[in-house]
C-alpha positions in Angstrom: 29.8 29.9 -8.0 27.2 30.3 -4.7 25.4 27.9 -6.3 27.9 25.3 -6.3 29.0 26.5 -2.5 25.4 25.8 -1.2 24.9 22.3 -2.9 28.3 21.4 -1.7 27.5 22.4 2.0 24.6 20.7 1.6 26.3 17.3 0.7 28.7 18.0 3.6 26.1 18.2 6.2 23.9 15.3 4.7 26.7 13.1 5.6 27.3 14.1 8.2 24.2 12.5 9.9 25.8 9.7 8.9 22.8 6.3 9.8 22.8 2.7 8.2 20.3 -0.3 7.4 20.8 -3.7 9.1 19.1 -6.5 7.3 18.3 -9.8 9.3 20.8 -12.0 6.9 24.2 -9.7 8.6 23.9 -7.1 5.2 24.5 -3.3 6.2 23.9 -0.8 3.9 25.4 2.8 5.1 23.9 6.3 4.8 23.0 9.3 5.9 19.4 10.4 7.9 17.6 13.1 6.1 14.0 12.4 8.0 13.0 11.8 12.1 16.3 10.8 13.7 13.8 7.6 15.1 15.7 4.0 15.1 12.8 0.9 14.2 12.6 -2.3 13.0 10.7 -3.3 10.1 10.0 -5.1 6.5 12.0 -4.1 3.5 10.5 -4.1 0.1 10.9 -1.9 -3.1 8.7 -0.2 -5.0 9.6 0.8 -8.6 7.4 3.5 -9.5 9.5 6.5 -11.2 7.1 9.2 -9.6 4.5 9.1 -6.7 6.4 9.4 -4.1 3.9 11.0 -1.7 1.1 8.9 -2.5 3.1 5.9 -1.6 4.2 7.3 1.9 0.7 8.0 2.2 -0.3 4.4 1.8 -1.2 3.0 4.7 -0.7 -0.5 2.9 3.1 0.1 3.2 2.5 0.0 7.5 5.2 -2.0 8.8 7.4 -1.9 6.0 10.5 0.4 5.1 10.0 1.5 1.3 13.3 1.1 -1.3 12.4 3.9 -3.8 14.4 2.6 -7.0 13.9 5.6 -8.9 17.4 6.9 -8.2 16.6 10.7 -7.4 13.8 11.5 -4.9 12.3 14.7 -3.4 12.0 17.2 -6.7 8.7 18.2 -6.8 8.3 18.9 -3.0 5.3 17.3 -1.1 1.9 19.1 -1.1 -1.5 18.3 1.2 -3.8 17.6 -2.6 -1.4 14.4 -3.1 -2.1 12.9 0.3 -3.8 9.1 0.4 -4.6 9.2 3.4 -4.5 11.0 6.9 -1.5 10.4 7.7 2.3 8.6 7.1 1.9 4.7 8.1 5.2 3.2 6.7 8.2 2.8 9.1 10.2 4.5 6.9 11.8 5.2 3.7 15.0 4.5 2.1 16.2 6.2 -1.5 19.5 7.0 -3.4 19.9 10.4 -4.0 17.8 13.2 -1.7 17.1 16.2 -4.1 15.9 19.9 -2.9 12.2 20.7 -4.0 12.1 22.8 -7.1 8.0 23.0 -7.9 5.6 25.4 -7.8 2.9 23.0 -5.9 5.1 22.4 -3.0 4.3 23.4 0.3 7.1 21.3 2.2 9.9 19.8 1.5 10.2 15.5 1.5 12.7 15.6 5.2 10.2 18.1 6.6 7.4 16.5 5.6 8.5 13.0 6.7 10.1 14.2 9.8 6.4 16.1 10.9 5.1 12.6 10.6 8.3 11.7 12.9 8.9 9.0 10.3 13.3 7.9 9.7 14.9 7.8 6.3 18.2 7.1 4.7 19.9 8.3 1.4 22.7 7.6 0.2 21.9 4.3 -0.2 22.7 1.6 -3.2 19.0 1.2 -4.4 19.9 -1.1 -7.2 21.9 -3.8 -4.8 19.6 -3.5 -2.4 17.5 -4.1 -4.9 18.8 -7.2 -6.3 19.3 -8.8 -2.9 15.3 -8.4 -2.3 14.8 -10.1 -5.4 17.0 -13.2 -4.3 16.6 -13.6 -1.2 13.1 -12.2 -0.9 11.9 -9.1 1.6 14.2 -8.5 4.4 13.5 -7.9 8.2 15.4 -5.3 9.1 16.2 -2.5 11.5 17.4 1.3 10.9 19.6 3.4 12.5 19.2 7.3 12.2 19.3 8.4 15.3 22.4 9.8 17.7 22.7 6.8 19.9 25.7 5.2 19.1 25.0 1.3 18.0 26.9 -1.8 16.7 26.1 -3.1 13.6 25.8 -6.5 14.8 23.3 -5.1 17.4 21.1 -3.6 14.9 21.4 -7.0 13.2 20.2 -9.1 15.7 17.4 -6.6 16.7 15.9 -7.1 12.7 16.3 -11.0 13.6 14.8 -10.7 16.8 11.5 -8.7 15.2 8.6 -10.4 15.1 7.6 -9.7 11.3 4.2 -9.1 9.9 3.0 -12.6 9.3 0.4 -13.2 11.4 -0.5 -9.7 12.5 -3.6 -7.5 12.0 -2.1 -4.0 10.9 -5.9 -3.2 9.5 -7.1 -2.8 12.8 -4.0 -0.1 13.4 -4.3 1.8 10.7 -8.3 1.6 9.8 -10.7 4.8 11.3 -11.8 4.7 14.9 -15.4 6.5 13.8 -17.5 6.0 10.8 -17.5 9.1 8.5 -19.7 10.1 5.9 -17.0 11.0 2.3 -19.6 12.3 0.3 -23.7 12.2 0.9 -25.4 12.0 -2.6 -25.3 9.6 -5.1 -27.3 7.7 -7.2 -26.5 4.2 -4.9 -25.1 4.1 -1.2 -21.8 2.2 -0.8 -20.3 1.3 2.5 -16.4 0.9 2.7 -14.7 -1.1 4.6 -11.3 0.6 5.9 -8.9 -1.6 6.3 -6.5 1.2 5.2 -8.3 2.9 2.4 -6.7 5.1 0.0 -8.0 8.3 -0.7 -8.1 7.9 -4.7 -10.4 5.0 -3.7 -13.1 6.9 -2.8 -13.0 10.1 -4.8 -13.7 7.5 -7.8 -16.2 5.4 -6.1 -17.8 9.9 -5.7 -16.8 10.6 -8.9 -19.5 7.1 -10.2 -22.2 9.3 -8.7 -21.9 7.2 -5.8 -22.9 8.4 -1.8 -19.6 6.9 0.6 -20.0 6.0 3.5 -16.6 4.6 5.6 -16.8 2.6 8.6 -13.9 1.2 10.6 -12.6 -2.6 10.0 -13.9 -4.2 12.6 -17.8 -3.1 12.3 -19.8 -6.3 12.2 -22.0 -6.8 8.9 -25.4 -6.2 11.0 -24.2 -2.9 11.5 -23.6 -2.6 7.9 -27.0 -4.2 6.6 -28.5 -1.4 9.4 -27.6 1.3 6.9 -29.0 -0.3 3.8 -26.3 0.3 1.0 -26.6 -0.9 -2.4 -23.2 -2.2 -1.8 -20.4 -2.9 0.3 -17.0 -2.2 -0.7 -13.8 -4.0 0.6 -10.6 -1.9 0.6 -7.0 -2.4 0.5 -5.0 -2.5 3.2 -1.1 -3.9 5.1 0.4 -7.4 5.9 -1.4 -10.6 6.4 -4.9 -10.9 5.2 -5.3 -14.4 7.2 -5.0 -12.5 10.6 -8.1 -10.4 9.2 -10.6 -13.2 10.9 -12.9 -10.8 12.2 -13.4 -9.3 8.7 -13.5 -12.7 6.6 -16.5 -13.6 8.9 -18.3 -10.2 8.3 -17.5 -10.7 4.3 -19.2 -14.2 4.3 -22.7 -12.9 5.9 -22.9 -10.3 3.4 -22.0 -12.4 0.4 -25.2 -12.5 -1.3 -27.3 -10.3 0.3 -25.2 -6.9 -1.3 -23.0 -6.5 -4.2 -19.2 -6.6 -3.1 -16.6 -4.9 -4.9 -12.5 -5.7 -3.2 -9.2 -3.9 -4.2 -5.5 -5.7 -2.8 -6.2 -6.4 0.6 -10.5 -6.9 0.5 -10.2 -9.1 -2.5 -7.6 -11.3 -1.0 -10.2 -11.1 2.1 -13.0 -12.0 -0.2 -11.3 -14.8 -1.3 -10.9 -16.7 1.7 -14.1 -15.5 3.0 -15.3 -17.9 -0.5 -12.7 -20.8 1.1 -9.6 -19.6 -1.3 -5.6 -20.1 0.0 -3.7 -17.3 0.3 0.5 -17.4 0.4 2.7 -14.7 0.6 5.2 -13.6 -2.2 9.0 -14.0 -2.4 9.1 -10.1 -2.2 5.8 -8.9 -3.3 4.6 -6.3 -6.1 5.0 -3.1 -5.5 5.1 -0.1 -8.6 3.0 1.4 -11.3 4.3 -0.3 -14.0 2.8 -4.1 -13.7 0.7 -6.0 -16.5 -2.0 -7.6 -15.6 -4.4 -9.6 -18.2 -8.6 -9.6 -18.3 -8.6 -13.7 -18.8 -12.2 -12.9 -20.0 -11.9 -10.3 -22.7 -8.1 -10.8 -23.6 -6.9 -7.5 -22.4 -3.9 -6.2 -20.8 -3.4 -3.2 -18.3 -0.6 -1.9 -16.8 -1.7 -1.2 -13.2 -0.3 -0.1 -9.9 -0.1 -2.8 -7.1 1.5 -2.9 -3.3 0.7 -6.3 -1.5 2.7 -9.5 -0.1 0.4 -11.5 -0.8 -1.8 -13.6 -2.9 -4.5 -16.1 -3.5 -4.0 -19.6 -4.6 -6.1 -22.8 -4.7 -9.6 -21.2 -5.8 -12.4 -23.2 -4.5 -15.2 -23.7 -7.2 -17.3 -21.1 -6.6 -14.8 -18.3 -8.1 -14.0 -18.1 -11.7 -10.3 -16.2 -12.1 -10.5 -13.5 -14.1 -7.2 -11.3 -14.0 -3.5 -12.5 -13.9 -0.2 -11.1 -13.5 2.0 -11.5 -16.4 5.3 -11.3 -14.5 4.8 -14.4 -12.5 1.2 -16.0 -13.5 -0.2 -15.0 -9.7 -4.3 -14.1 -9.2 -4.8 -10.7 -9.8 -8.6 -10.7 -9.9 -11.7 -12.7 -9.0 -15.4 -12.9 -9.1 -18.0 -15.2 -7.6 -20.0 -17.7 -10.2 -23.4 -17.2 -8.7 -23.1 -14.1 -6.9 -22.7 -10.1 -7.0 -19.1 -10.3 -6.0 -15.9 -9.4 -8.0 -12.4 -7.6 -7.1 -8.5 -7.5 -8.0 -5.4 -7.7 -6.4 -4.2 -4.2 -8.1 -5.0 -0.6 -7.6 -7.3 0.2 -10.4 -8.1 4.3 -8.7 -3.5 4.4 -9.5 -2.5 7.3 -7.9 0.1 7.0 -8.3 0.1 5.3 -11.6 -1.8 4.3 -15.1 -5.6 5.1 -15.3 -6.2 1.9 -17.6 -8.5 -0.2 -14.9 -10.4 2.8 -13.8 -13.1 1.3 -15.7 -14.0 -1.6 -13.0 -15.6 1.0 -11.0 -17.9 1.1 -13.7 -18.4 -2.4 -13.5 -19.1 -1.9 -9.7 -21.8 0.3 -10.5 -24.0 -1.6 -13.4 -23.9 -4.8 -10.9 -25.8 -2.6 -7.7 -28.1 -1.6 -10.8 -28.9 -4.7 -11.8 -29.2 -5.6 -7.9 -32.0 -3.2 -8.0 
């Protein structure tokens, strides 16, 4: 009987701090605030992994953009510091269907503590699945929330999503990337320098586990800087929003082609691209999950992998052969250069979260700087 008293004063007081979601096409979608009580504009998209919730908060890929969770019950297992991708929460926020108590033994915090430490608004209570659907017609949504205790008209909150300026166009590497160069690990068998343009963790503990010295540098160190430290590779990370306002980096990732091997995940291999003279379009609302095939057009197999990006290449010049494609819509999912030590893909091979069946193109990474020898 208590039992049923405290869960039912707990639904009492979640809506109570009652918040909604206004989309840019007039749609409001009415909640309640379980995170920082912090109004902001931003990009809706969904992401439909069933579990991972931490490591996709942790993302700094998902800066600027307010995450639909469409598992439909969130915050079970707690959050804990080992399940962290990064150093800290980049998203604008975060928007679920059911809020559940933490019940596991690795928890140190619960999901509205955790999110509000990183003063980072949420919503529950929310339609997922029609939310959901709407994205998938009408593409990803400008939008703007409203968790806070200022009173506000819906139309207001409308016109302030409309009146947002959007991601296209923007450099959010440069915002989320390290200020200082750090060293990850220092031994190894080769010396690999990553680019940050908003680096996952899982990233480099596999390029570590490869027997592989990491070294990280912010995103806007020029390549002579790079050469300076005389890697046996340079390695191009994932990253947020629009990989054509990433100039400075395109430049830097054509005067190394050639001279180092180059290895790309999501954001550097759409960066390697157009640093090769490749197109790059954005998505109707982008791929964002665990649970997305991708084919090897060169040996015949398929992966499931974990993606988050917006984007993607198109109109390959000749010097890149496509080697990977998504079998949802037929989109690039990988690349490599015809006469030259460069490859990368458009998923997350290092998952978490998600399936370990790419982790093998680290592998790959490795026997090309040995043949570079």
């Amino acid at each position: 009987m208590k039992e049923h008293t405290d869960m039912n004063d707990l639904w009492i007081k979640q809506r109570e701090r009652k918040a909604f979601l206004a989309l840019a096409d007039g749609t409001v979608f009415h909640g309640y605030s379980f995170g920082a009580p912090e109004d902001c504009t931003g990009e809706v998209v969904f992401n439909t992994g069933m579990t991972g919730y931490q490591e996709i908060l942790s993302d700094p890929s998902y800066a600027g953009q307010f995450v639909v969770l469409t598992t439909a019950e969130v915050g079970n297992y707690g959050c804990c510091p080992e399940d962290m991708e990064s150093r800290s929460l980049f998203l604008n926020g975060l928007i679920i269907q059911e809020l559940n108590p933490a019940s596991n033994y690795r928890s140190k915090e619960d999901l509205p503590d955790f999110l509000k430490r990183f003063r980072k608004p949420a919503i529950a209570g929310i339609d997922t699945r029609e939310l959901t659907m709407l994205l998938r017609n009408k593409g990803s949504q400008k939008a703007y929330l409203h968790v806070s205790d200022q009173d506000m008209k819906e139309q207001d909150a409308v016109e302030k999503a409309k009146a947002w300026e959007g991601l296209d166009g923007k450099d959010y590497a440069s915002l989320v990337s390290v200020k200082q160069p750090y060293q990850w690990n220092e031994s190894g068998k080769y010396h690999v320098v990553v680019y940050d343009f908003g680096v996952k963790y899982n990233i480099l503990r596999q390029l570590a586990e490869h027997g592989i010295h990491v070294s990280v540098v912010p995103a806007e160190t020029p390549s002579g800087e790079i050469l300076s430290l005389h890697p046996d590779g340079v390695f191009l990370s994932n990253g947020p929003a629009d990989p054509s306002a990433v100039g400075y980096a395109v430049e830097n990732i054509r005067s190394l082609l050639g001279k180092l091997p180059i290895m790309g995940i999501c954001l550097g291999h759409q960066l390697l691209g157009l640093a090769c003279g490749a197109k790059c379009t954005r998505l109707k609302f982008g791929h964002h999950g665990c649970n997305h095939p991708v084919r090897n057009r060169l040996t015949r197999e398929v992966v499931i992998s974990s993606q988050n990006h917006n984007y993607a290449l198109s109109k390959l010049p000749e010097c890149l052969e496509l080697t990977h494609i998504n079998l949802n819509d037929g989109s690039c999912e990988g690349i490599r250069h015809k006469t030259l030590p460069a490859f990368s893909v458009q998923y997350h091979p290092e998952a978490a979260p998600g399936p370990h069946d790419a982790h093998k193109l680290f592998d790959i990474f490795t026997q090309m700087m040995e043949q570079n020898q």
